[in-house]
Legacy VTK file of the C-alpha trace (Angstrom):
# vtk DataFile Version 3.0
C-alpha trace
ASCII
DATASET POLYDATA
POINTS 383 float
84.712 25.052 5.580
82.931 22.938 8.462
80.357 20.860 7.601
77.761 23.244 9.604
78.574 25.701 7.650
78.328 23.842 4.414
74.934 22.670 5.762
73.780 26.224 6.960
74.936 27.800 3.344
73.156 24.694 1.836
70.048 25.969 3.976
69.875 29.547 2.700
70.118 28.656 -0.835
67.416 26.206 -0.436
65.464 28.879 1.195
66.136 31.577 -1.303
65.255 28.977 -4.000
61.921 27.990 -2.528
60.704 31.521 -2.026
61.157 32.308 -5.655
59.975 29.205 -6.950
56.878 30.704 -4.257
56.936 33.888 -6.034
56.782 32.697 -9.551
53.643 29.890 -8.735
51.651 32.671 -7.471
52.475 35.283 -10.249
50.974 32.551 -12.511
48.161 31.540 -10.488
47.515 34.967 -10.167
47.540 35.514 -13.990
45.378 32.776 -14.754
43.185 33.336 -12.038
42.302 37.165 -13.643
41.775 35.533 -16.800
39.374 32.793 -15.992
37.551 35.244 -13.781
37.630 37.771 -16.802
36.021 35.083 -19.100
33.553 33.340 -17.122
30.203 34.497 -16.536
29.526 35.627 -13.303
26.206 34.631 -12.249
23.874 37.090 -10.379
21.033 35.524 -10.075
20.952 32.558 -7.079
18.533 29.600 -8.372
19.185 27.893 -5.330
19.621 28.498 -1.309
23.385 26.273 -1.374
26.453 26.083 0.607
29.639 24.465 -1.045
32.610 23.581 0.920
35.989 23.286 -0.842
38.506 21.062 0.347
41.255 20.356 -2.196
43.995 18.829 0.088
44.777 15.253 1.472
43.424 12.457 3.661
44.256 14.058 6.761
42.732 17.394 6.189
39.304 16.299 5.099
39.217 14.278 7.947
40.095 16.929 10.708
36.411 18.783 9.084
34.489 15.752 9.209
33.174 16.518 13.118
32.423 20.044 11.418
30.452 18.239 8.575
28.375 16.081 10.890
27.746 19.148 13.105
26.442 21.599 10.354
24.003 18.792 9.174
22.006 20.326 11.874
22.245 23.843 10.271
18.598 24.448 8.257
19.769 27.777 6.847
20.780 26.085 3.530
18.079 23.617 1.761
21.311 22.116 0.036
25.038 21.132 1.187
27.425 19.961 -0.556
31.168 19.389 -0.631
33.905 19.416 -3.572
37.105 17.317 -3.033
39.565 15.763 -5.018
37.945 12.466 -6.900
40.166 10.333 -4.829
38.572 10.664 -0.948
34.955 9.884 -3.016
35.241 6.252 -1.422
36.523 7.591 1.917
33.713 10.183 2.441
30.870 7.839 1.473
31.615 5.611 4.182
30.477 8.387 6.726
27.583 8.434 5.393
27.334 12.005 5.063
24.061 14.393 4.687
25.604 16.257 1.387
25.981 16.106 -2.015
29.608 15.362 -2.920
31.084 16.560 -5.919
34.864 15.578 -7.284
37.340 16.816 -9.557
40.201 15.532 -10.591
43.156 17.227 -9.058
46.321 16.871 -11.218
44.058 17.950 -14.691
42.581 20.823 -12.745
46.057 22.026 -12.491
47.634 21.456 -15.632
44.579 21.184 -18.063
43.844 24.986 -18.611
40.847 23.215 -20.734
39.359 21.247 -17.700
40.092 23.456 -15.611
37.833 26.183 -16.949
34.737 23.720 -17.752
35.126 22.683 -13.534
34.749 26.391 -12.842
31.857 26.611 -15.118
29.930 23.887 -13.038
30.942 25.385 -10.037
29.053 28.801 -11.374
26.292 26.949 -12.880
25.323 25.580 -9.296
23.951 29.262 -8.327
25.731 29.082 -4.856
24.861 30.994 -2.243
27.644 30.626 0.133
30.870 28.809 -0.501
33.482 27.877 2.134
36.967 27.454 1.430
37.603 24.843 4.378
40.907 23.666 3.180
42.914 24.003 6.256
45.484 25.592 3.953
44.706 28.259 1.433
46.753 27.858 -1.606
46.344 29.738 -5.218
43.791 26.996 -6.894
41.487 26.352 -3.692
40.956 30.263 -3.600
40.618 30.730 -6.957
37.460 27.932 -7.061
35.926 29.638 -4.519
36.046 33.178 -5.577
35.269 32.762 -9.088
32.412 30.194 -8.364
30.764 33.573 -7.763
28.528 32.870 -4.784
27.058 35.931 -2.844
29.196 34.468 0.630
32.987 33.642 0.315
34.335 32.359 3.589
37.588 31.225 4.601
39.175 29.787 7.785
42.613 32.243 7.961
43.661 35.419 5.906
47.478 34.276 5.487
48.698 31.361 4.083
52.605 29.957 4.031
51.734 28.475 0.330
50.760 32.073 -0.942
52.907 35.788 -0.882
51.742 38.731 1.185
51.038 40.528 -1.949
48.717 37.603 -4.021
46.790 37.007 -0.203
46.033 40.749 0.027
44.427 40.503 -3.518
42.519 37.040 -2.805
41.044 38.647 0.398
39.355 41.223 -1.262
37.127 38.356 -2.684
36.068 37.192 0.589
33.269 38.248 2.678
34.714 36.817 5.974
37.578 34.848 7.707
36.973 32.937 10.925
40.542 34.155 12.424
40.124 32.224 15.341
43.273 33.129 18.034
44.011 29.339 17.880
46.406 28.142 15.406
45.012 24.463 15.669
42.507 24.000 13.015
40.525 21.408 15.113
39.936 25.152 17.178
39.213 27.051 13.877
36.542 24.215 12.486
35.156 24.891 16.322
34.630 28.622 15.980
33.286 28.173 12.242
30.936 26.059 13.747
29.471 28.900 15.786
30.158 31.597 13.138
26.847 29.273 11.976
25.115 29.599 14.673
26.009 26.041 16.313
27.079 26.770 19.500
29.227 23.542 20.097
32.169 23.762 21.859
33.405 20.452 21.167
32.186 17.676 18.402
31.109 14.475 19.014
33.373 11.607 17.608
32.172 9.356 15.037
30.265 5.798 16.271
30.487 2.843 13.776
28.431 -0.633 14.161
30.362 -3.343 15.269
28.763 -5.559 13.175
29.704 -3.845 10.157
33.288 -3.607 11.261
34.921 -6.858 11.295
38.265 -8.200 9.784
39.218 -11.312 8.866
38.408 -12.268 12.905
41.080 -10.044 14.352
40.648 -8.472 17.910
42.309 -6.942 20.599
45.372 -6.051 18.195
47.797 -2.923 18.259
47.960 -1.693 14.682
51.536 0.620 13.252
51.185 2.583 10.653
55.403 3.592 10.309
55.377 5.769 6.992
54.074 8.875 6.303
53.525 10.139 2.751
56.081 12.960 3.842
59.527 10.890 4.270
60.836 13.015 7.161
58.377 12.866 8.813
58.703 9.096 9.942
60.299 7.411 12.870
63.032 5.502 12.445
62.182 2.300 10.968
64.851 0.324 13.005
63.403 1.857 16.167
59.725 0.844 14.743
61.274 -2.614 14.448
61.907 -2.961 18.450
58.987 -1.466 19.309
56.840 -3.329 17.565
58.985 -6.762 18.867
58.996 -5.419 22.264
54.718 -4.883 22.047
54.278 -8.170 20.090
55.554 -10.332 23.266
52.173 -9.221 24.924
49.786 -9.001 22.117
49.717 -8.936 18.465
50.984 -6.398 16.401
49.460 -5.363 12.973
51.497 -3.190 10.813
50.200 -1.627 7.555
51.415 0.185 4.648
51.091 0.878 0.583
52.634 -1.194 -1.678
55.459 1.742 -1.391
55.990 1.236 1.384
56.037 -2.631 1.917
59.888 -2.791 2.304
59.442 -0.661 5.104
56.543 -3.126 6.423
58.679 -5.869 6.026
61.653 -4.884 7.222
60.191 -3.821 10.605
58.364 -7.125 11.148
61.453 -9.146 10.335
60.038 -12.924 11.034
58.405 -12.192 14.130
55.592 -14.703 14.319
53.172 -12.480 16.041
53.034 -9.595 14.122
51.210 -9.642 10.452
51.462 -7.294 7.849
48.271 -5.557 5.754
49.545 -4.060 2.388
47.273 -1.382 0.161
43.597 -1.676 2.253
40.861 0.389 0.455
39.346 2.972 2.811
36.635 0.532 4.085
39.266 -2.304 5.149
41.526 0.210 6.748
38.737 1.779 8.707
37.165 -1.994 9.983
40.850 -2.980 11.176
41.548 0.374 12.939
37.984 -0.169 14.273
39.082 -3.158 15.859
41.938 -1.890 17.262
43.180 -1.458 20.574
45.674 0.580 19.961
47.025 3.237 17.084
50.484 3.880 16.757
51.275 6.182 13.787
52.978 9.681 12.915
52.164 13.415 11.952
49.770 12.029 9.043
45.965 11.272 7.633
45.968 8.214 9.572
46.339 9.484 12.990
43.724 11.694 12.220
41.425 8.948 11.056
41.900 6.976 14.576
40.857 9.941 16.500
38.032 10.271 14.491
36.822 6.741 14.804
37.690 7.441 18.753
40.671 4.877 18.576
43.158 5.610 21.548
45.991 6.964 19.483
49.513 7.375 19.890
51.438 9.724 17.119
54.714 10.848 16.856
54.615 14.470 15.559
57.837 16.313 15.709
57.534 19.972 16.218
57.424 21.008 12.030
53.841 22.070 12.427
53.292 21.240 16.032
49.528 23.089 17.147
48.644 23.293 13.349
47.052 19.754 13.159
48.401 17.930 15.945
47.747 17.850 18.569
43.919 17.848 19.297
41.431 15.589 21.345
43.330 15.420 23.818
42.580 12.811 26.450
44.344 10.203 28.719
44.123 7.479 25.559
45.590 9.688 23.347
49.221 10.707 23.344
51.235 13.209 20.742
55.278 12.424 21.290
57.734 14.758 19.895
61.408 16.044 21.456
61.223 19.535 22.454
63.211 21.747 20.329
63.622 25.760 20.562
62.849 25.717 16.706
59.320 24.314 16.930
56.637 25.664 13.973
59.296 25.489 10.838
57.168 24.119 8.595
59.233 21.183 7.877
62.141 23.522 6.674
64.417 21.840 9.043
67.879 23.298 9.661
69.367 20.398 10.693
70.575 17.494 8.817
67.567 15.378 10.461
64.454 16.294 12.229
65.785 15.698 15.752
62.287 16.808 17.253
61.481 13.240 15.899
64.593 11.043 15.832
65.419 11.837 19.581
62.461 9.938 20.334
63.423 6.878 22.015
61.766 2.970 21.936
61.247 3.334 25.317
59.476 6.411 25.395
57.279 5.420 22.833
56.376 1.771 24.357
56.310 3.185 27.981
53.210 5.200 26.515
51.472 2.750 25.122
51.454 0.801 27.688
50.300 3.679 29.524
47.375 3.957 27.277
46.547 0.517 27.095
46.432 0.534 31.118
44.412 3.591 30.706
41.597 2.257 28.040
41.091 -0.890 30.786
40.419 1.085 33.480
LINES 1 384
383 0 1 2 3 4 5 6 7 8 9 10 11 12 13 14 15 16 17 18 19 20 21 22 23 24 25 26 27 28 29 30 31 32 33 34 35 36 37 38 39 40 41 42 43 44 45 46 47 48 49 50 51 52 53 54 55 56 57 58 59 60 61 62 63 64 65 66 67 68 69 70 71 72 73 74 75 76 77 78 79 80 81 82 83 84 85 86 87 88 89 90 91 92 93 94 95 96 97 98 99 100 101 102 103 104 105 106 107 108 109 110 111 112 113 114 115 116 117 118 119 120 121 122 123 124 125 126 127 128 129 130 131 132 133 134 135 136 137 138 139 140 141 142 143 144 145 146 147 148 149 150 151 152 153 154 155 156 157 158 159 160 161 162 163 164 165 166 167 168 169 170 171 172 173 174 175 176 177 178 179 180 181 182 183 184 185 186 187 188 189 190 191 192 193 194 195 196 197 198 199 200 201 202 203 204 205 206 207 208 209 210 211 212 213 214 215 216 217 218 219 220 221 222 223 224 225 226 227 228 229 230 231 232 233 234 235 236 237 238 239 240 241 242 243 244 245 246 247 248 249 250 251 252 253 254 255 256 257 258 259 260 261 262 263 264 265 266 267 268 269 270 271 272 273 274 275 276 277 278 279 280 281 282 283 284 285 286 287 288 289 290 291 292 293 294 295 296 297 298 299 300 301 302 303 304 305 306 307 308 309 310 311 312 313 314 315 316 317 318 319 320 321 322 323 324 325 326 327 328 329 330 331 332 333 334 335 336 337 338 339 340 341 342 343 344 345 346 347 348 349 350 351 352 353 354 355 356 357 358 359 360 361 362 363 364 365 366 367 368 369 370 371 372 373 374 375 376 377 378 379 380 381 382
């Protein structure tokens, strides 16, 4: 048997696999979710005119709804706004200095503490919502089941299908809701835009967030071009070789930070190998990372939170994608200073589930190709 077909068969049972693994989540979920909605009082009577949003996912898609947040701030329909995310992006939100109450939970117990999870619910209730908006960019089993059973008289959601949920669990979650946004655009950058007038914000486009320079120094660095080369997804990174002689190639010019978690410091390391003008940052809270992409001239990162944090703090930005979810997240805010590099592939929108051995869509990508546009850029942001 070829190796092809080994890989292809290999494939399949991976596939077959996953969608039952799918299958049995959501029967669960599903289960529990009746139970907890069975149990818990469902409060009638609104003490309060509130909007929640719900945003239980990562880095990257809180920060693809923060030009929504800062938007809706002008909204005086509610007299109170607040958001729920996992307790880990507390730090990260408060440095935007946003007009909300922000609530946290913890993530992991929510999930497997059937305990927790019910007294989180029970807040959620107690807050007399009026609206609640499930804003994750992604619905998925727990996110929908917080915002239905927080029993607010508005349920809203950005898309009626999901890839994390089966057609028959969706159809009974969307019976719940009182509206989807459905926007024809599959980019969620497009679907935060059209929730944006679903409130009566006519805003085509949001405004990118300004920081004060004098808050945003580091350690006196300036005029730098910063790599982020690891993803919290392993295939979704560039080749680390190839991030090597790019980042030797751009460091003969100007100097070259490149950052990481202690995870990933190998990585860091190895791609810096002794060159004397590049420096490596290791583990940077949320403040740190933002003042050193602040001062920035340059971004160079992948399909992750951090590209989406340079385009919010209007960094030019240069991210290697791939096609796995190409128009989900990536790419948006468009301009000249901002580039999206992938290799075009007839198998674009898989969803990661890549039938070949590597994601060529990314590893095609050449050294050249990827310094040739940041020069570009860079020639671009002087003009």
């Amino acid at each position: 048997m070829g190796l092809k077909r080994k890989h292809k068969l290999k494939l399949l049972f991976e596939a077959i696999v996953s969608k039952l693994v799918l299958q049995l989540k959501c029967f669960i979920n599903l289960l529990v979710f009746w139970l907890l909605k069975g149990f818990l009082h469902q409060q009638t009577n609104k003490s309060s005119n509130s909007i929640l949003f719900i945003n239980s996912e990562k880095m990257g898609d809180i920060i693809v709804c923060l030009d929504f947040f800062y938007s809706f701030q002008k909204n005086n329909d509610y007299n109170k706004k607040i958001i729920l995310v996992s307790e880990e992006y507390l730090p990260l939100l408060r440095l935007f200095n946003l007009d909300y109450e922000i609530l946290t939970y913890n993530k992991r117990e929510y999930k497997y503490n059937f305990v927790y999870r019910f007294n989180t619910l029970k807040k959620l209730i107690a807050l007399g919502l009026k609206t609640v908006v499930n804003i994750t960019p992604e619905r998925g089993s727990l996110n929908d089941e917080m915002t239905i059973i927080s029993s607010a008289n508005k349920t809203i959601g950005l898309k009626s299908n999901s890839p994390f949920l089966t057609r028959t669990v969706i159809n009974i979650y969307n019976k719940f809701y009182s509206h989807f946004t459905n926007s024809k655009s599959n980019n969620i950058y497009s679907i935060m835009c059209e929730l944006n007038r679903y409130f009566g914000l006519d805003t085509k486009t949001f405004s990118f967030l300004p920081r004060d320079d004098e808050e945003s120094k580091f350690d006196g660095l300036k005029g730098y071009i910063l790599i982020a080369p690891s993803s919290s997804e392993v295939f979704r990174n560039w080749d680390k070789y190839k991030f090597r002689e790019l980042a030797k190639r751009l460091s003969l010019e100007t100097k070259v930070v490149v950052i990481g978690t202690k995870r990933q410091e190998e990585v860091v390391d190895f791609i810096i190998d002794g060159n004397t003008n590049a420096i490596k940052s290791i583990d940077l809270n949320y403040n740190e990372l933002i003042n050193l992409m602040y001062n920035c001239k340059l971004f160079i990162g992948l399909d992750s939170g951090l590209s989406h944090l340079a385009l919010q703090l209007n960094k030019p930005t240069l991210a290697i994608i791939g096609g796995g979810k190409i128009g989900t997240f990536f790419p948006y805010k468009q301009n000249s200073k901002n580039k999206f590099l992938f290799s075009e592939m007839d198998c674009f929108g898989c969803s990661w589930m890549c039938k070949y051995k590597t994601p060529y869509c990314i590893s095609n990508i050449t050294v050249e190709e990827v310094y040739c546009a940041s020069v570009d850029i860079l020639r671009r942001d002087e003009i």
